[in-house]
Residue frames relative to the residue before (quaternion, step in Angstrom):
aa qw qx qy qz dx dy dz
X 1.0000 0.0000 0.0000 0.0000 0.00 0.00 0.00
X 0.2710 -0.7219 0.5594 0.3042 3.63 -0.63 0.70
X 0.8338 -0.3352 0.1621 0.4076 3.43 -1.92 -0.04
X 0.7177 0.5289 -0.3374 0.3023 3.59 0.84 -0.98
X 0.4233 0.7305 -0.3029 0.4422 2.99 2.00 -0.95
X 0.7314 0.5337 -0.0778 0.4173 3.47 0.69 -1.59
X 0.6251 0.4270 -0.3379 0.5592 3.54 1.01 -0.99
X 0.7314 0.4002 -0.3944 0.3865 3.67 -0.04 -1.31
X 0.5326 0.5885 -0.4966 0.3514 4.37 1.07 -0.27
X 0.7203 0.4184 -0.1709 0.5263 3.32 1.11 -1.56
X 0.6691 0.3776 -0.4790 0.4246 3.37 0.46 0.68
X 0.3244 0.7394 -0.4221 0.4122 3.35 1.61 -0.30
X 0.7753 0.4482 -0.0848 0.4368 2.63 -0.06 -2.55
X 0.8832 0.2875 -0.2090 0.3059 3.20 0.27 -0.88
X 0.3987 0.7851 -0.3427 0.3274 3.62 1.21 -0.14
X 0.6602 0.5052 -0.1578 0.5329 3.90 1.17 -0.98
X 0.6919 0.4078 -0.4465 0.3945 3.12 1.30 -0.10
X 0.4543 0.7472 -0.3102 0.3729 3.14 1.74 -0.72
X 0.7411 0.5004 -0.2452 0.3744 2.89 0.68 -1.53
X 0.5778 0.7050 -0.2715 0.3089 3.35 1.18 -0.92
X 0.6186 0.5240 -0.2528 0.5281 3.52 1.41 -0.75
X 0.8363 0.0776 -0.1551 0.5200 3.60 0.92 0.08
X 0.7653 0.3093 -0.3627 0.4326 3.90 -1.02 0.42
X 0.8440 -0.4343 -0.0221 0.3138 3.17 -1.16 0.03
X 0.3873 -0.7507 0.5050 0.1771 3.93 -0.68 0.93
X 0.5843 0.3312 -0.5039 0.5431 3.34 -2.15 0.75
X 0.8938 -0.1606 0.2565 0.3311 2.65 -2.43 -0.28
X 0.7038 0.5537 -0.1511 0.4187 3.85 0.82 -0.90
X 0.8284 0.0221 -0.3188 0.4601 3.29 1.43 0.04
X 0.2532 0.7006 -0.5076 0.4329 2.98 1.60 0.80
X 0.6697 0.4318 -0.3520 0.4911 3.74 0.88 -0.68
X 0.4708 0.7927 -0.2303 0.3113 3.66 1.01 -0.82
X 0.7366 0.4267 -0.0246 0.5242 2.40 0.74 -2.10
X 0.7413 0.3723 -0.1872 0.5261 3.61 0.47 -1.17
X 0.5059 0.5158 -0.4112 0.5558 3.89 0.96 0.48
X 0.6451 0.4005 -0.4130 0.5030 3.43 0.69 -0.72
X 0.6304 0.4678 -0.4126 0.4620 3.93 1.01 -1.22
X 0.5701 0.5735 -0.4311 0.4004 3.69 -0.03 -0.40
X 0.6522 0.5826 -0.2324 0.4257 3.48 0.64 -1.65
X 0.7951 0.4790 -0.0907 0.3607 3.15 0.43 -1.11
X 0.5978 0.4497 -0.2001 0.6327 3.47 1.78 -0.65
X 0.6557 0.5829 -0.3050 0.3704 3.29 1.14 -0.53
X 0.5962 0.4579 -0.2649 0.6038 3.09 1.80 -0.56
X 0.7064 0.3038 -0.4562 0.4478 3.40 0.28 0.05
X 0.4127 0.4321 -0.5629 0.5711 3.95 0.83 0.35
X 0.8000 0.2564 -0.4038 0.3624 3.60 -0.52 -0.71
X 0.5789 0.5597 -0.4853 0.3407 3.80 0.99 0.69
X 0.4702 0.7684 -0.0922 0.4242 2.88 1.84 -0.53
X 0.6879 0.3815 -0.0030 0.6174 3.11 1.13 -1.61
X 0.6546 0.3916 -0.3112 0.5668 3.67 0.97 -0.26
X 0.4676 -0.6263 0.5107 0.3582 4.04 1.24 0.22
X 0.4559 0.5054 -0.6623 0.3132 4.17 0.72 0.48
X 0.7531 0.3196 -0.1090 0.5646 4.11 0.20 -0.83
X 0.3839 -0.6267 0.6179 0.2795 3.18 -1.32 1.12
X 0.5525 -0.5093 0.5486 0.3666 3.31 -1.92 -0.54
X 0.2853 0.6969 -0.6447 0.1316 3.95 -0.71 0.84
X 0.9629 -0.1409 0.1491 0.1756 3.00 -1.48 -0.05
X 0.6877 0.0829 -0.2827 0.6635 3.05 1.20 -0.84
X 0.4842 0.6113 -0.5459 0.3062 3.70 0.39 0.03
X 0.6753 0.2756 -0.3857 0.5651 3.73 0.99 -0.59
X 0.3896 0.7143 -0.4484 0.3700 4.04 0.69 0.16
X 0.5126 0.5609 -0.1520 0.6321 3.65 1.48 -2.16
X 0.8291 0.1886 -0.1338 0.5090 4.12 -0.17 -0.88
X 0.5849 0.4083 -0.5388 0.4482 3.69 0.48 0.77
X 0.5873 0.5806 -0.2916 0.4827 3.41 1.46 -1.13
X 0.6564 0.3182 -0.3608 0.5811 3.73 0.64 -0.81
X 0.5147 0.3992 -0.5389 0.5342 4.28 -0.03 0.14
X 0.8225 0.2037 -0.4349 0.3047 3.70 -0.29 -0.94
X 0.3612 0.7001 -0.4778 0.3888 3.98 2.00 -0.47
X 0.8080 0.3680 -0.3288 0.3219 3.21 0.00 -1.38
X 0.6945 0.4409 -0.4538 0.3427 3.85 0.75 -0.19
X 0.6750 0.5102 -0.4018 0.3502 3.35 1.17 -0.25
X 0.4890 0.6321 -0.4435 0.4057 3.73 1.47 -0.39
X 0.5098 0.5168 -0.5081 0.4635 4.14 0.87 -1.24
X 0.8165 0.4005 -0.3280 0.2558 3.92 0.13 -0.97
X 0.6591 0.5671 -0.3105 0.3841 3.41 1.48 -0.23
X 0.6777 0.5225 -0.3855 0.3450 3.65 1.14 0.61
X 0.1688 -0.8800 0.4370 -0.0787 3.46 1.14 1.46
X 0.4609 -0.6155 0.4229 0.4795 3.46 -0.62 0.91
X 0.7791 0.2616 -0.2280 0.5221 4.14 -1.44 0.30
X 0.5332 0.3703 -0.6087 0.4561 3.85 0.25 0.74
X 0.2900 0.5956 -0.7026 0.2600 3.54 -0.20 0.48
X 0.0160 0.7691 -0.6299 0.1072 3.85 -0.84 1.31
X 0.5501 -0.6604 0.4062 0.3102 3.35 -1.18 1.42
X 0.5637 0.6844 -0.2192 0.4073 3.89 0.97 -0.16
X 0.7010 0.3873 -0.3024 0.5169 2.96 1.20 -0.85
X 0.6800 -0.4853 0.4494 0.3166 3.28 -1.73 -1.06
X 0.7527 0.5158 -0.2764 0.3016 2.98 1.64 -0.98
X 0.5333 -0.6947 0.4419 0.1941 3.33 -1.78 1.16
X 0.6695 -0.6198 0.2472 0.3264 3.59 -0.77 0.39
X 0.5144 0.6818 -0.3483 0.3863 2.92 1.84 -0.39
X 0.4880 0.6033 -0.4474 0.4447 3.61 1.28 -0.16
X 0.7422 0.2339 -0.3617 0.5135 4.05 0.65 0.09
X 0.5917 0.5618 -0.4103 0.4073 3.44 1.04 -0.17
X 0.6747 0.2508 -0.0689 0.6907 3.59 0.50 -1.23
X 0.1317 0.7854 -0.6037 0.0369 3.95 0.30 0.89
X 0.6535 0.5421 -0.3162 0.4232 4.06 1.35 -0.09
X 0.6104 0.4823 -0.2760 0.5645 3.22 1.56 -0.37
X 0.5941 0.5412 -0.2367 0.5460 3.49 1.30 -0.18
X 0.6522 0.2385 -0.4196 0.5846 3.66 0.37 -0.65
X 0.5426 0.6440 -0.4883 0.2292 3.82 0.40 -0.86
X 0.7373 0.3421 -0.2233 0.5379 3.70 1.14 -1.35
X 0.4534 0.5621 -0.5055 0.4722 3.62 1.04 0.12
X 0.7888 0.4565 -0.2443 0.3311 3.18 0.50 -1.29
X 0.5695 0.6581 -0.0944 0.4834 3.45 1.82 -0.50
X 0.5149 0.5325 -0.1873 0.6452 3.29 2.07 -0.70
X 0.7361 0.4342 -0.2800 0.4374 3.50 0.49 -1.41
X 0.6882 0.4364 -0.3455 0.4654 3.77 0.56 -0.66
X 0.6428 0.4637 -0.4407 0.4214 3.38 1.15 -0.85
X 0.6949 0.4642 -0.3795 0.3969 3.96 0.65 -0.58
X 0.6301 0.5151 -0.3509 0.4632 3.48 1.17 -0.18
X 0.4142 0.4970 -0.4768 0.5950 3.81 1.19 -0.17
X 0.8275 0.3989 -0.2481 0.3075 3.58 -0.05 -1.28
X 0.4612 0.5494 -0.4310 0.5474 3.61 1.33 -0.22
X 0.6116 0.5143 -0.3893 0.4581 3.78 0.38 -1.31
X 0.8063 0.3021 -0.3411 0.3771 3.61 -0.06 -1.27
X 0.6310 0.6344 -0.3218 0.3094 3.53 0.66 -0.41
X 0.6952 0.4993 -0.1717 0.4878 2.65 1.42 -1.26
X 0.5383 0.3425 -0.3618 0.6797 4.18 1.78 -0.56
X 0.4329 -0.7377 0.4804 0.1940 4.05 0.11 0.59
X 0.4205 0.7487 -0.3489 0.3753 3.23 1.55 0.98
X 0.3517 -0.7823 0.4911 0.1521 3.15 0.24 2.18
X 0.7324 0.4722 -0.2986 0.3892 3.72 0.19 -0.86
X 0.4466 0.3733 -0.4495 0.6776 4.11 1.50 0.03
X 0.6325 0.6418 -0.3479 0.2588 3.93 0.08 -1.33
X 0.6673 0.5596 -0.1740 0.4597 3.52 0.90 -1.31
X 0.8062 0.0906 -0.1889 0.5533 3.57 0.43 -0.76
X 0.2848 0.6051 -0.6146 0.4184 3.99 1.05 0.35
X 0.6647 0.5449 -0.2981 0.4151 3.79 0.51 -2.20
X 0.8352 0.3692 -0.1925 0.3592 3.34 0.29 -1.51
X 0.1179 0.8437 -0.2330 0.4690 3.46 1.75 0.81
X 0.6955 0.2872 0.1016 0.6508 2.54 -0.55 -2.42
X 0.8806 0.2212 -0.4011 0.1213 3.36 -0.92 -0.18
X 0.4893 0.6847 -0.2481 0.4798 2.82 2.02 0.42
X 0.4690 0.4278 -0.1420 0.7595 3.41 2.28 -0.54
X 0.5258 0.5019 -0.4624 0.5077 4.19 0.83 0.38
X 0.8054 0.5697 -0.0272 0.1614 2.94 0.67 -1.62
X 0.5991 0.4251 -0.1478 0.6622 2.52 1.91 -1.24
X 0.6509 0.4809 -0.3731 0.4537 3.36 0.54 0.08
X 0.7408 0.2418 -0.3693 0.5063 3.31 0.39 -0.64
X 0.4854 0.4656 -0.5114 0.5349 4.22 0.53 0.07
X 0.8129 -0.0413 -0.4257 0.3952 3.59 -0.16 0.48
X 0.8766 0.2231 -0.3433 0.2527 3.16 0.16 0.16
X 0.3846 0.6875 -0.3914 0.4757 4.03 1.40 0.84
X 0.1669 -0.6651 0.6279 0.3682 3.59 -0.55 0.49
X 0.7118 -0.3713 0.3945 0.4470 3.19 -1.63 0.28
């Protein structure tokens, strides 16, 4: 991976802690924070999958971290953390089965995508990516405000 490759990881990785020192706190910006890290790995998978960035080391590092992210986010929407800062809609405690369902749909999709990254098998990689962002989406369209 060259340098830019390398800078935009360590800001990944390292960005959620930043954030962490300032806006909203608890369960609400623990998700925040670790939404922005996700976001940011997610773009460098979808550089990956588009053949801009080989696969190495830390690239399958970026997609193990988002597999072990995504199980810790399902745990960060306790009933009464709804925060005026975030994004999330109430329908996450209301419609709480239709919600873990795409949670649960997200996590498997980032764990397919760790696997292919991690066997450097662009042809598993490509539709793993196009997956996950298909288990992003559908999650955050029902339940993200805009």
């Amino acid at each position: 991976m060259g340098n830019a490759g390398r800078s935009i990881l360590r800001l990944v990785l390292l960005g959620p802690c930043l954030l962490a020192l300032c806006g909203a706190s608890g369960p609400a910006g623990e998700r925040i924070a670790l939404m922005k890290e996700m976001s940011g790995i997610l773009r460098l998978l979808g550089s990956v999958a588009n053949g801009l960035l080989p696969v190495d080391g830390e690239v399958a590092r970026g997609a193990a971290t988002l597999h072990t992210d995504s199980v810790r986010l399902g745990g960060l929407f306790p009933p009464g953390s709804a925060d005026a800062e975030g994004r999330a809609l109430d329908r996450i405690w209301t419609e709480r089965a239709t919600f873990d369902a795409d949670m649960a749909a997200f996590q498997q999709a980032a764990a397919s995508m760790a696997g292919a990254v991690e066997a450097g098998d662009l042809a598993a990689i490509r539709p793993a990516y196009a997956a996950l962002a298909r288990a992003c989406l559908q999650c955050h369209d029902s339940f993200r405000r805009p």
